[in-house]
C-alpha positions in Angstrom: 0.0 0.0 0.0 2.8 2.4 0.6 4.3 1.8 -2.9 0.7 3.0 -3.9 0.7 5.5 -2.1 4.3 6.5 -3.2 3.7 6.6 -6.8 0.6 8.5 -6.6 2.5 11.3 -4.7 6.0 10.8 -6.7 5.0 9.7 -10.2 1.4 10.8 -10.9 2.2 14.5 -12.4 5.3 13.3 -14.7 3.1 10.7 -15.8 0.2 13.3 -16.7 2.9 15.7 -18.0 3.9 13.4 -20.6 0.3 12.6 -21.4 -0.3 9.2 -20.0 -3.7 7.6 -19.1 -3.7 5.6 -15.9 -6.3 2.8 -15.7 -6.3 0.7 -12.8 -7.7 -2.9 -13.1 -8.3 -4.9 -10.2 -11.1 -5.6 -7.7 -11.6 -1.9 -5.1 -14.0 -3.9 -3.0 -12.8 -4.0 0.7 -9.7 -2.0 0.2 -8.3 0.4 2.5 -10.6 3.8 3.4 -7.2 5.7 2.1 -6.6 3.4 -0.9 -9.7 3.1 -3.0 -9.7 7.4 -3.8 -6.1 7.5 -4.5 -6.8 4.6 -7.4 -9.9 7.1 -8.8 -7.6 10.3 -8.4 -5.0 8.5 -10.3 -7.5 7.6 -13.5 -9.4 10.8 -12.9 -6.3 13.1 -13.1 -5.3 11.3 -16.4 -8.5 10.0 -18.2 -8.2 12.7 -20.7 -4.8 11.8 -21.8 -4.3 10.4 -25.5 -0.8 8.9 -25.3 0.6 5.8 -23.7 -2.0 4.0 -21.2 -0.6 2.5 -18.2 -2.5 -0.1 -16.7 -1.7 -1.1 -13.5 -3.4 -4.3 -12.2 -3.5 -3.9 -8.3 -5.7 -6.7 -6.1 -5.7 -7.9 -9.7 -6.4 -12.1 -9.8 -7.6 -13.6 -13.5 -10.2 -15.9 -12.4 -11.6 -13.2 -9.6 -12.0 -11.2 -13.1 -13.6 -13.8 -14.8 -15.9 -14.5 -12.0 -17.2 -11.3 -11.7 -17.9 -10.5 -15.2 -19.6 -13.9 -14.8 -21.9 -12.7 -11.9 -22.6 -8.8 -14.0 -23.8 -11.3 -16.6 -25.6 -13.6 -14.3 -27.2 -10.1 -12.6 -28.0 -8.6 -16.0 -30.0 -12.0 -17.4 -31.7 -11.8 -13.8 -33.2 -8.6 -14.2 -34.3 -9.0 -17.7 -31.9 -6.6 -19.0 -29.8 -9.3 -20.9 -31.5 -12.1 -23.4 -29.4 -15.1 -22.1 -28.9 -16.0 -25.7 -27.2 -12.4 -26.0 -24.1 -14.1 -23.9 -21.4 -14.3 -26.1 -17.7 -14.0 -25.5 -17.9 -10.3 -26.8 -20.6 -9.7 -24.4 -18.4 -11.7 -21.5 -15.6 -9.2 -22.6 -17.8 -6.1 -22.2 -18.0 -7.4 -18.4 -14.0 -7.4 -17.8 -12.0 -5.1 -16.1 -10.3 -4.4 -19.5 -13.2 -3.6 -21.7 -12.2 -0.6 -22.5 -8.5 -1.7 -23.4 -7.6 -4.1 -26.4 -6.1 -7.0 -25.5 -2.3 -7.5 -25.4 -0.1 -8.5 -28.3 2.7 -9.6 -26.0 3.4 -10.4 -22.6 6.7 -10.6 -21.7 7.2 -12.7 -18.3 10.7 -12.0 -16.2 12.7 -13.5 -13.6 12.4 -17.1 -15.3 9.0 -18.1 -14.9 7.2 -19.7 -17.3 3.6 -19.3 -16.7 0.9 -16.7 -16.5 0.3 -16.4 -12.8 -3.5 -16.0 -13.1 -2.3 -12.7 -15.2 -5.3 -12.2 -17.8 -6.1 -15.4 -18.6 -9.0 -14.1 -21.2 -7.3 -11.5 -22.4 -3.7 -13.3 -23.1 -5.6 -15.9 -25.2 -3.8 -15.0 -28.5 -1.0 -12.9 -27.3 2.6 -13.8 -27.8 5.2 -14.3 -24.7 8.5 -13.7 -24.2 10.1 -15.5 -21.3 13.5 -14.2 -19.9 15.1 -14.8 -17.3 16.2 -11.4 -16.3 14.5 -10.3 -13.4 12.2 -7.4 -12.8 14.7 -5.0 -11.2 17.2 -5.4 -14.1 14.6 -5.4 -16.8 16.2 -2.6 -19.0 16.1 -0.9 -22.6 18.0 -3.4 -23.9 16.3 -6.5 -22.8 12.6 -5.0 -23.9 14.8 -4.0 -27.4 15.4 -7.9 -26.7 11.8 -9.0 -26.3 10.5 -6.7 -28.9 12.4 -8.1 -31.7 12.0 -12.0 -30.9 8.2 -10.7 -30.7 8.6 -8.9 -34.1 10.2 -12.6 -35.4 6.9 -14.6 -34.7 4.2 -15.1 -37.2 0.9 -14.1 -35.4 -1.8 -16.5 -36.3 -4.2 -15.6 -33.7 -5.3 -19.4 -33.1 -5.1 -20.6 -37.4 -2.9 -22.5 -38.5 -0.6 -22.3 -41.2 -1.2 -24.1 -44.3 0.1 -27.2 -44.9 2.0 -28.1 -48.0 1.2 -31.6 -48.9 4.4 -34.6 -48.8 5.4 -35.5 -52.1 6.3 -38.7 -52.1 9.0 -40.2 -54.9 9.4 -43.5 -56.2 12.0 -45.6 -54.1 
């Protein structure tokens, strides 16, 4: 909570100074009384900005996300405000934290692991990920210059496949 607290005191005007739009993802339910209104300064202060869009997940879990969209649906189709035949994945979507945000083209995961860490399990569905082990604190220009061009290698395919040149087989 102090880093929180931190960057919104330290970082929050450079960031708006160089025209960046904070959006905060994550559940605010039973957070700290001081918390919760330092996450809506931080989007508030910003939501006009048109450059880069930092999104920080804080008490961010994937399935809580999932969950919950599930339940806004579940609540909508309740109350007659939602045809249950109306839920589709774009419809699921429109519930997430992220709906406002496209999904990512590339995650890149440090320190070694190689998983996603319940890290947006929808969303990451056709992204690309670069695994390094560098860790967080040593993550510099160079390694993202690093990540960026083994991402810029990769054929995207968002879940086809390539096509297949038949075998031709020769007389033996």
């Amino acid at each position: 909570m102090g880093l929180l607290k931190r960057f919104i005191r330290n970082d929050l005007a450079e960031l708006h100074g160089n025209n960046v739009r904070i959006r905060v993802i994550g559940a605010r339910e039973n957070l700290p009384g001081d918390i919760a209104p330092l996450l809506v300064e931080a989007e508030d202060v910003t939501r006009a900005n048109t450059g880069l869009v930092l999104v920080i997940a804080f008490n961010y879990g994937g399935r809580q996300e999932i969950v919950a969209a599930a339940r806004a649906l579940a609540e909508d189709v309740a109350a007659g405000r939602l045809d249950p035949q109306a839920v589709d994945a774009d419809a699921f979507a429109r519930k997430l934290y992220t709906a406002d945000l496209p999904d990512p083209d590339l995650i890149i995961r440090t320190s070694g692991e190689q998983r996603i860490s319940n890290f947006l399990p929808w969303q990451a569905a056709y992204a690309e990920f670069v695994f390094t082990p560098t860790l967080w604190p040593d993550f510099d220009r160079a390694a993202l210059e690093a990540a960026l061009d083994e991402f810029a290698r990769r054929e995207r395919r968002f879940g086809g496949v390539e096509a297949v040149q038949p075998v031709k087989k020769t007389a033996s």
